[in-house]
N, C-alpha and C positions, 0 to 999 in steps of 0.2 A: 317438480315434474312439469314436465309440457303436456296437459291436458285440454283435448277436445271433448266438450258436451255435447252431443247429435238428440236434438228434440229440445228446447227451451223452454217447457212446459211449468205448469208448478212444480215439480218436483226436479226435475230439470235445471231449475232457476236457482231452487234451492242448493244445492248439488254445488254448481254453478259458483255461486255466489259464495259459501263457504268456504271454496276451495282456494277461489282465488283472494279472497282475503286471509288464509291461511299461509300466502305470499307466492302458490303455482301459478306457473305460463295458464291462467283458460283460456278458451276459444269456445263459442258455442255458434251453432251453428242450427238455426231454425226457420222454417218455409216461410213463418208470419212478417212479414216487409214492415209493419210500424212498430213492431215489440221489437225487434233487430235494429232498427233505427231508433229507439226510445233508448236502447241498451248503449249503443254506440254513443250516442250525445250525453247521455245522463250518468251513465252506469246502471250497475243491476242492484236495483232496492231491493232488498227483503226485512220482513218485519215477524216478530214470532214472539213466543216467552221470553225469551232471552232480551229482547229489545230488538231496532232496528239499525241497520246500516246499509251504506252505497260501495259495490265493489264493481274498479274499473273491471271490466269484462268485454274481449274484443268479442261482436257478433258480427256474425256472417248467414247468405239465407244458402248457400251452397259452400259446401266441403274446400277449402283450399290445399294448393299441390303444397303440406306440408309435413312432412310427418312428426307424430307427436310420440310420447311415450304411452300413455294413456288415451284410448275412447273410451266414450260411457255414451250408453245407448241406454238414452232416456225417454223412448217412445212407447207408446202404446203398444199390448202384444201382437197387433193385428200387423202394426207396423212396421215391425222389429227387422223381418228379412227386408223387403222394400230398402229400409233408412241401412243397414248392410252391405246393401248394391251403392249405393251413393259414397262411401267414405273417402273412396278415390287414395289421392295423394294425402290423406292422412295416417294412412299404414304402413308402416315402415317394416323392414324385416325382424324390430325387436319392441313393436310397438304391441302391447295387450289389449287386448278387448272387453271390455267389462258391462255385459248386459243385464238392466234390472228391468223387470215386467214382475204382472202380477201373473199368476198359475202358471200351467204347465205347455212347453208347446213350443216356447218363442224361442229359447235356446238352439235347440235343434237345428229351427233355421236360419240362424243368424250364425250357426257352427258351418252349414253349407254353405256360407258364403264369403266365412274368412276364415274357416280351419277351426277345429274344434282344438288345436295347439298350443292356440295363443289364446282362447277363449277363458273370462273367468264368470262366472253364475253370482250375480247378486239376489237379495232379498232384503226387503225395507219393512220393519217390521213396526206397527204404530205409528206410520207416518199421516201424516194429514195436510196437506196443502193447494192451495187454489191463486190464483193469479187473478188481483185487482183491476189490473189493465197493462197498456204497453211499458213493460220494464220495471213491473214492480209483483212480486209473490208474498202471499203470506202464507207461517207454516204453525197450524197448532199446536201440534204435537208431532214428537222425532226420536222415539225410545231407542229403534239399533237397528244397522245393516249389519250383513253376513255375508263376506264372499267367499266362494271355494272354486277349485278346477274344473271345468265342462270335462274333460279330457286329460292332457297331459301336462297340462304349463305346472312349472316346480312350484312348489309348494313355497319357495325363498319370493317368488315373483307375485304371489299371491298375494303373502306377508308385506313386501313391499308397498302393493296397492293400497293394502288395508292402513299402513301407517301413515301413508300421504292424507286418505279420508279421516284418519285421528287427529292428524295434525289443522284441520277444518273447524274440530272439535266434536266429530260423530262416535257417537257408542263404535265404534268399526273391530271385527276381529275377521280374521282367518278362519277356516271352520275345514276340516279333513272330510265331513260327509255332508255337503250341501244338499243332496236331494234330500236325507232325510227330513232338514229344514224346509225347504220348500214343499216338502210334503205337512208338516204340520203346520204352516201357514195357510196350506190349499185345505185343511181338514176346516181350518176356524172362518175362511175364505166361504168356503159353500154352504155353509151354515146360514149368514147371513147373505151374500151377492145378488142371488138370484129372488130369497123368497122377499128383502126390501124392495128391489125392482120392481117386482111385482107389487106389491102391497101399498109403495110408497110409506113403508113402517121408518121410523130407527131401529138399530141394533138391537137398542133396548125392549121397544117394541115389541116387538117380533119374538125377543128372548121371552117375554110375559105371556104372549099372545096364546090364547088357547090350541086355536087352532093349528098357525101358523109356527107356534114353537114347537111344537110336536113336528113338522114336515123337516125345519129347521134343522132339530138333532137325529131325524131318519136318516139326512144327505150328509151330516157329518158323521153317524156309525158306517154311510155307505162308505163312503169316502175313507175310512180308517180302515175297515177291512178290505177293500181293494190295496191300498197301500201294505198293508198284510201280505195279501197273497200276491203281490208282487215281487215280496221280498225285501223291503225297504225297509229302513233299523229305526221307524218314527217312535221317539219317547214317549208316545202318550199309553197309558193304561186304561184311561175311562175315557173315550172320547166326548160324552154325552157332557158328560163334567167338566171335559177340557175345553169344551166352547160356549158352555156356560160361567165361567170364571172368567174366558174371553172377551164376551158378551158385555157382561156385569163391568167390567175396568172402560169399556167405551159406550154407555147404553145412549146417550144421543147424539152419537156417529151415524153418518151416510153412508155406508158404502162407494165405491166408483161406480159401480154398476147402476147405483139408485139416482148418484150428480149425472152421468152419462141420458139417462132416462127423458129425468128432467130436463135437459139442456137437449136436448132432441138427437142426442147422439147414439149410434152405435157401440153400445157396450161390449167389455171384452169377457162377455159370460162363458164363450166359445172355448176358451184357455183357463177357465176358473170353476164351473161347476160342468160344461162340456166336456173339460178335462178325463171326470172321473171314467163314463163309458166308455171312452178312447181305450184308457189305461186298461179298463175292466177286458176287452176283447184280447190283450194282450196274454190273460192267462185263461180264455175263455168263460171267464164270467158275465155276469151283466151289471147294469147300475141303473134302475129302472127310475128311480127318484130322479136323481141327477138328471139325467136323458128328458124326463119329464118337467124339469124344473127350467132347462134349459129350451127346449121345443118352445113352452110358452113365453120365456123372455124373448127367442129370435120370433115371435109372432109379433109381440107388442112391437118389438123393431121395426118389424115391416114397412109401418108408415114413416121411418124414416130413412126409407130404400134399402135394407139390409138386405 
């Protein structure tokens, strides 16, 4: 497949880099001018479990009038419609769309702004990765993506995507009900995101923590029961339990929320524990944890202009 990567990030890279050593056309296309020029003259290094390698990889820092078969919008949620607007000549009339963010939110608008028709919903489940400098990622850990239809694209078109990212070498499947996935990722998601931000805990941390574990598994029963009365078909039974088993399998994980923090960045807590109130007014509920947990990560932001 002729695949464009829009965002070159670590996870991006990885993505990236996988694929096109799996022997697809990539292109990746990212604003950073010396990581696009590291990529171009060197290739794209990545290093992980598995060992490391160099894959040729054309980068670009703007969109070229090309059309591909595949985008993959590999940007932050905040970013998602923005990087959307840009894809230009890389959309062709039978070109798909494949956006992976963390929570809930980005879909939507990255559907307004190239058709929720051609749009497919990923999710990246156990991933972990950070980028060493220009032109090189590393990724600790990479258990499974999941993609499914925003909307209407065939189910054959889905499958297709998903066997391109198998042939990379990713856990990859098709999935007929994506939200419910992405809802039990957002359940194990706000558990931790918001209360590490805050705390600067790990996973594990936090999971221990007297206090803070207790607040912990309040925003993930919030968060299951909102997804309840939404209507949404999430398999969990005990959520308390479900993100305590979660917890336990990565207990000295950061969260992005908690790398974000530290790196003086704008976290994307907005679409990940923010999510749940949003959802909550949808069937006239509240989600007062959430809403609370989230108030105080966009305060700690503050100072760095949120």
């Amino acid at each position: 497949m002729r695949i464009a990567v829009v965002g070159c990030g670590a996870m991006g890279s990885v993505y990236a880099a996988r694929l096109a050593r799996a022997g697809h056309d990539v292109l990746v296309v990212d604003a950073w001018a010396e990581h696009v020029r590291a990529i171009g003259e060197n290739g794209l290094h990545v290093s992980g479990p598995d060992g490391a390698f160099a894959a040729p990889v054309r980068a670009l820092t703007s969109a070229p009038d090309e059309p591909v078969d595949l985008v993959v919008l590999a940007v932050k949620a905040a970013d998602a419609a923005a990087a959307a607007r840009t894809l230009g000549g890389l959309v062709g009339p039978d070109t798909v769309v494949l956006t992976i963010q963390n929570g809930l939110g980005s879909a939507e608008a990255v559907a307004a702004e190239v058709g929720g028709a051609r749009l497919a919903v990923g999710i990246a489940k156990g991933f972990g990765a950070s980028l060493e400098g220009p032109g090189r990622a590393h990724h600790n850990a990479m258990r499974a993506l999941r993609f499914g239809s925003y909307d209407s694209l065939a189910p054959g078109e889905v499958e297709r995507v998903a066997d391109a990212w198998r042939g990379g070498g990713f856990d990859c499947a098709a999935v007929d009900d994506i939200a419910a996935m992405q809802w039990e990722k957002l359940i194990c998601n706000v558990a931790y995101s918001a209360p590490c931000a805050l705390t600067g805990m790990t996973v594990g941390q936090v999971l221990e923590h007297t206090e803070m574990g207790t607040v912990s598994r309040d925003a993930a029963a919030e968060a299951w029961e909102i997804a309840r009365a939404r209507g949404i078909a999430v398999q969990v039974d005990d959520p308390v339990e479900f993100v305590r088993d979660f917890g336990a399998r990565m207990p000295d994980a950061k969260p992005s929320a908690l790398l974000d923090i530290e790196a003086g960045r704008v976290s994307e807590i907005g679409f990940i524990n923010g999510a749940i109130p949003r959802e909550a007014d949808k069937v006239g509920a509240h989600a007062p944890v959430n809403a609370t947990l989230t108030a105080l990560v966009h305060t700690r932001e503050a100072v760095f202009g949120a």
